[in-house]
C-alpha positions in Angstrom: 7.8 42.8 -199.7 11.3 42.6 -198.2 13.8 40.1 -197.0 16.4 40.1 -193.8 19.2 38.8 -194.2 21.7 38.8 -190.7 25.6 38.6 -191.7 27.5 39.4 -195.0 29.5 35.7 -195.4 29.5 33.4 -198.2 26.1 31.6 -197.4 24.6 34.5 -197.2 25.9 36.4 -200.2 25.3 33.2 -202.2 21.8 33.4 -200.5 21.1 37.3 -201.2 22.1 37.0 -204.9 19.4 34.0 -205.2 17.0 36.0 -204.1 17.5 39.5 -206.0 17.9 37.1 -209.0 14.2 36.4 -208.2 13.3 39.8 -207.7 13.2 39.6 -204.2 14.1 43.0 -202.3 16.9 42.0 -199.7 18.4 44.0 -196.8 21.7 42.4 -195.7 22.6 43.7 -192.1 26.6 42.8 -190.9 29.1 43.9 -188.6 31.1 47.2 -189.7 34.0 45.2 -189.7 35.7 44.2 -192.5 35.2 40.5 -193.8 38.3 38.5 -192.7 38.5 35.0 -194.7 42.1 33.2 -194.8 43.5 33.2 -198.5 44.5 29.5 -197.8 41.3 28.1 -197.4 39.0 26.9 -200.2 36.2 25.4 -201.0 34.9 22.0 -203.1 31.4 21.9 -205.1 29.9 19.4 -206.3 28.9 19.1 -209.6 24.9 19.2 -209.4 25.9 22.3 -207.2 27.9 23.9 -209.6 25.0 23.3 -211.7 22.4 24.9 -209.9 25.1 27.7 -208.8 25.5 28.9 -212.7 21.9 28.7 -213.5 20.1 30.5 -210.9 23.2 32.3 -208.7 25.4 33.5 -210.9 28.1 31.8 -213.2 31.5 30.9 -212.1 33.0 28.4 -214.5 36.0 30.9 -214.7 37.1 30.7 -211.1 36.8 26.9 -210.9 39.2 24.2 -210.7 37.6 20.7 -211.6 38.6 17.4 -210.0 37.2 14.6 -212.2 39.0 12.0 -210.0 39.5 11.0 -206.2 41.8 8.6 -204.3 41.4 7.5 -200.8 44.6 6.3 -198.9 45.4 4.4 -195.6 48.5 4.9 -193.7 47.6 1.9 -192.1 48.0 0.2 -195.0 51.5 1.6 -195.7 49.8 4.6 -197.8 48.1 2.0 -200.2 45.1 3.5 -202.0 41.9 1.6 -200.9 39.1 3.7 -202.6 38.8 5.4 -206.1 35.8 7.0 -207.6 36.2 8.8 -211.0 34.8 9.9 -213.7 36.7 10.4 -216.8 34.2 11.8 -219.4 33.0 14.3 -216.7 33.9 16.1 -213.5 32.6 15.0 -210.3 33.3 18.3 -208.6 35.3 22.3 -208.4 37.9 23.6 -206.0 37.6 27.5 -205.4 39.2 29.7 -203.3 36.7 31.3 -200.6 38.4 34.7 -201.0 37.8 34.6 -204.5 34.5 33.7 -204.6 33.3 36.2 -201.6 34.5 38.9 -203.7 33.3 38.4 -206.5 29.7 37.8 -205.0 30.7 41.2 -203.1 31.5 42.7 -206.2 27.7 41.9 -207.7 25.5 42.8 -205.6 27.1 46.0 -205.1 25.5 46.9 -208.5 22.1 45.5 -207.9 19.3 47.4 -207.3 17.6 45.0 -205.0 19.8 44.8 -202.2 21.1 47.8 -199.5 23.7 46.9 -197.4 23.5 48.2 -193.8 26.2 48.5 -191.0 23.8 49.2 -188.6 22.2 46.4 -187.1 18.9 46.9 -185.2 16.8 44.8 -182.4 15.6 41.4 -183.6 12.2 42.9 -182.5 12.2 45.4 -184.7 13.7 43.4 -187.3 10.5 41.0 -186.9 8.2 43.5 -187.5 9.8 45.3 -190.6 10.8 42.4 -192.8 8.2 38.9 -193.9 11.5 37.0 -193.4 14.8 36.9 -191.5 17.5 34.4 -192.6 20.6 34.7 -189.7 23.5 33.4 -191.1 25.8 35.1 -188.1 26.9 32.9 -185.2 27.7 36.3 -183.4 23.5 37.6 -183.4 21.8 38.3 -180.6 19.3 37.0 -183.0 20.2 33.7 -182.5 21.2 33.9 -179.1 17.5 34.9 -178.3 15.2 33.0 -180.5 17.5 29.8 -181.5 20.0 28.3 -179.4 19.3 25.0 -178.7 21.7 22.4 -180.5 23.5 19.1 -180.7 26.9 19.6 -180.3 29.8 17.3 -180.2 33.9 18.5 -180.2 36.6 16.7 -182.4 39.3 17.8 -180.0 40.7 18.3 -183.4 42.1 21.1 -186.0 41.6 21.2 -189.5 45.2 22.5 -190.7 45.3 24.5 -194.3 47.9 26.0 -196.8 48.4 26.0 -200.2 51.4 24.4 -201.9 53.0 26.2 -204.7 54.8 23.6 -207.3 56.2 22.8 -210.3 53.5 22.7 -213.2 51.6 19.4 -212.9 49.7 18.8 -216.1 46.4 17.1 -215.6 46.2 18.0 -211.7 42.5 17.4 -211.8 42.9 14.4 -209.3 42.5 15.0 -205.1 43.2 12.8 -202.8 43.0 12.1 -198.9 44.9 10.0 -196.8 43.4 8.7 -193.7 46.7 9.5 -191.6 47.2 8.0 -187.6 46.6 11.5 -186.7 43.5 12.3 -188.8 42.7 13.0 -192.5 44.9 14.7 -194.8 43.6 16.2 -197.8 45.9 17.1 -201.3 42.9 19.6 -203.6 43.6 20.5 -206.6 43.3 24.2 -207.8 45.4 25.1 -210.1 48.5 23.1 -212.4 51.0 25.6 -210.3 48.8 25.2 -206.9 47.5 22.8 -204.3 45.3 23.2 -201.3 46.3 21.3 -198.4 43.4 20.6 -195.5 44.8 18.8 -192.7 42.7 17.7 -189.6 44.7 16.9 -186.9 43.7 15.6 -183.6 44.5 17.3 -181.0 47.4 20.0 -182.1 46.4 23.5 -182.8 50.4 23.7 -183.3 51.6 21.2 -185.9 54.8 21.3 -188.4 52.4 21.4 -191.2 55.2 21.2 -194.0 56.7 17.8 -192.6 53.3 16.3 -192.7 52.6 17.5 -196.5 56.3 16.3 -197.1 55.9 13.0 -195.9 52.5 12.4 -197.5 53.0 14.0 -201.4 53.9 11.5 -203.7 53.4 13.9 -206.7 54.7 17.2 -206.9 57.7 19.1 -206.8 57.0 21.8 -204.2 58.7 25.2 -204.5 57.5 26.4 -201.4 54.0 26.1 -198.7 51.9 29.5 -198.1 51.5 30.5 -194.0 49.4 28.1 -192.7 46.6 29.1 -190.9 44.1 26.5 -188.2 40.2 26.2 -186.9 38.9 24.2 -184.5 36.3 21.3 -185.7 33.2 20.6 -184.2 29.5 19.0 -185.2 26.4 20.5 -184.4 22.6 20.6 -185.5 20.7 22.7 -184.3 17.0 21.4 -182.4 14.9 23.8 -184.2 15.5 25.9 -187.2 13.3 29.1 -187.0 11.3 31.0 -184.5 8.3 32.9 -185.8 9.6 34.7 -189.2 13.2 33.9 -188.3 15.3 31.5 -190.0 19.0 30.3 -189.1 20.5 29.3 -191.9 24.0 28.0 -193.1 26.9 26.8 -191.0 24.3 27.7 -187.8 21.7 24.9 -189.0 24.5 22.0 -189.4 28.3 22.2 -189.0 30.4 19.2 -189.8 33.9 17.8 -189.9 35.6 19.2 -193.6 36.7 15.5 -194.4 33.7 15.5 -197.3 33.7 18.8 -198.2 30.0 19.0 -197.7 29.7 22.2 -195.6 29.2 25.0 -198.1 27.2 21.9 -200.4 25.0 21.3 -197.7 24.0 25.2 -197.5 23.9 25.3 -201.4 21.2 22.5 -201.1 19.4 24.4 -198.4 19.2 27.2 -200.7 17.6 25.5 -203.4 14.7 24.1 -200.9 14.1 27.4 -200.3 14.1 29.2 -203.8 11.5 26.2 -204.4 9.6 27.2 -202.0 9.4 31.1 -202.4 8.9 29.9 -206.2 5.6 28.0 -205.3 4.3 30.8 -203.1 5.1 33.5 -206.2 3.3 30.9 -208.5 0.3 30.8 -206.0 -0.1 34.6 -205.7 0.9 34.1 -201.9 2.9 36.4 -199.8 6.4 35.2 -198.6 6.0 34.4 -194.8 6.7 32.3 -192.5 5.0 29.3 -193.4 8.0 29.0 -196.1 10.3 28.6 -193.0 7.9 25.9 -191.3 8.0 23.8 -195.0 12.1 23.8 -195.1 12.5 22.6 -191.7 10.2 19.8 -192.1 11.1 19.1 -195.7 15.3 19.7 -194.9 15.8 18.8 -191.0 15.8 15.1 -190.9 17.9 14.8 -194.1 20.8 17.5 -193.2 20.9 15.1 -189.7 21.4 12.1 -191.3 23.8 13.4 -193.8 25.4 15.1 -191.0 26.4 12.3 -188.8 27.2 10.0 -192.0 30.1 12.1 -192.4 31.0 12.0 -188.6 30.7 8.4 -189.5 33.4 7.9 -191.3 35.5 10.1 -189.7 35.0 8.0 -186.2 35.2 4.6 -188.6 39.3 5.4 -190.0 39.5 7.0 -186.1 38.9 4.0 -184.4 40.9 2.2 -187.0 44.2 3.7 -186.0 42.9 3.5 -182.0 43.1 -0.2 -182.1 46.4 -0.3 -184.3 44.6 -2.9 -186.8 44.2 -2.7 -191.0 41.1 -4.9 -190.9 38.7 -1.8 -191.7 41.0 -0.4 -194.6 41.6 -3.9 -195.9 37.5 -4.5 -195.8 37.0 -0.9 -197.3 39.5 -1.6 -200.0 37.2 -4.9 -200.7 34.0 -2.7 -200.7 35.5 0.0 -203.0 35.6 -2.6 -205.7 32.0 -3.0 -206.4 30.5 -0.8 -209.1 27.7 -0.3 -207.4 28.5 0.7 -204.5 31.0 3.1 -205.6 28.4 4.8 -208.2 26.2 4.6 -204.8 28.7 7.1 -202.6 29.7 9.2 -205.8 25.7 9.9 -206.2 25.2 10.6 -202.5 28.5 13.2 -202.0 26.8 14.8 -205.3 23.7 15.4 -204.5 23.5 14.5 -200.5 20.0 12.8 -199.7 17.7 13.2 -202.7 14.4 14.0 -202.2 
């Protein structure tokens, strides 16, 4: 019994070593060319992520950085902080370089016996009949193009900005925080005591003077010097249907979202553990691993990665239309909210875990 999997990425490494873990035979079909991912960008993990990630992935306590603290600014309110949600006995999430997770996932699976890696992609036809299940985690497949097209789309007009800031050593740099700036959201991520990850979304400039922005905004460190900065364009979209027959998108392709959360790569994490729950109950039942798997994850994770989604885009289009009007009322009432307990344990539970079953 074999598995497809369409594109060599991080969601689908981290999905490939789920499934050899479970014994799973797994064909992994990518473009010859060489994986390009910028050395400035990075990625944040929640904790229950992590979690799940050392227990049935593979463990990578050593490459993380943890954040056990986050503070939410408001230039409107002359850089005043307006939200806080820690937690000083624990971690609330990791910072890790994409780079340095992809090749280290690279560098696994190399050495398992479960999983070829082919350069030679053939026709999704083909690729029906051969294999129980397809997962296509490349936007580039004719696969996709074919069989699954159909989505909800929506353009930021925006670019996310990133580098990383070298600086003098900051002990206890375990706190990130985001400033919702006139321009968009800037982000200050912890990775290191000597490094910082900078994530800027910027409406409207592909071209910005990234260092005056990350000048004007750090209120901590000493910098010694900024890495090359590098851009992407942001966009949302979900798509309208998941799968087609024995073919599954997966990853970014199912739901892509503005970085302001850093739920991206958590939201695929959580996809991946509906899906090792599923393959696990078909194993358990002595039945085969088809597509019916496929038709249980799209009704059990399509409603809840939409809502989750478009509560990020929320909040981006909340502090948006804040500095569009000119006014402070919306920090000032956020900075009210952010008081209560409850609330704030409320948010800190949901950016965890996104929408519990």
């Amino acid at each position: 019994m074999k598995v497809c999997i369409v594109g060599n990425g991080l969601t689908a490494l981290t999905l490939a070593k789920t499934l050899v873990n479970r014994g799973i035979y797994v064909d992994i079909f990518f473009d010859s060319k060489t994986i390009k991912i910028n050395k400035n960008r990075t990625l944040a993990i929640s904790k229950s992520n992590i979690e799940f990630f050392n227990k049935n992935i593979a463990n990578i306590d050593r490459f993380l950085w943890k954040i056990n603290n986050i503070e939410i600014y408001s230039e409107q309110l002359d850089n005043k902080k307006i939200l806080n949600f820690q937690n000083n006995n624990n971690y609330l999430f990791s910072i890790i370089k994409n780079q340095k997770l992809l090749n280290y996932l690279q560098s696994v699976l190399k050495k398992n016996k479960f999983i070829k890696f082919k350069k030679i992609m053939i026709k999704p036809d083909l690729l029906m009949k051969k294999y129980n299940l397809i997962f296509n985690c490349d936007p580039n497949s004719k696969i996709l193009k074919k069989y699954i097209y159909k989505s909800i789309n929506k353009s930021y007009k925006s670019y996310a900005h990133t580098a990383i800031i070298n600086h003098k050593k900051f002990t206890n740099n375990n706190t990130a925080t985001q400033t919702f700036t006139k321009n968009g959201p800037l982000a200050f991520l912890p990775i290191s005591e000597t490094e910082t990850s900078v994530v800027y979304s910027c409406r409207g400039k592909k071209i910005i003077e990234l260092e005056n922005s990350i000048k004007k905004f750090n209120t901590k460190y000493s910098i010694l010097g900024v890495d090359k900065s590098s851009n992407f364009e942001l966009k949302l979209s979900n798509l309208r249907s998941y799968r087609y027959k024995n073919i599954l998108a997966f990853g970014d392709l199912l739901h892509r979202l503005h970085p302001l959360a850093g739920q991206g790569f958590n939201m695929s994490i959580r996809d991946i553990q509906v899906i090792l729950k599923l393959i696990n109950n078909n194993i358990e039942l002595g039945l085969e691993l088809d597509k019916s798997i496929f038709i249980n994850f799209e009704k059990e994770t399509k409603h809840k990665n939409y809502i989750f989604s478009n509560g990020i885009d929320f909040v981006y289009e909340f502090f948006s239309f804040e500095s569009k009007i000119n006014t402070k009322i919306l920090s000032q009432s956020v900075k009210l909210l952010g008081n209560n307990r409850f609330l704030n344990k409320f948010f800190t539970k949901f950016a965890d875990n996104g929408i519990a079953n």
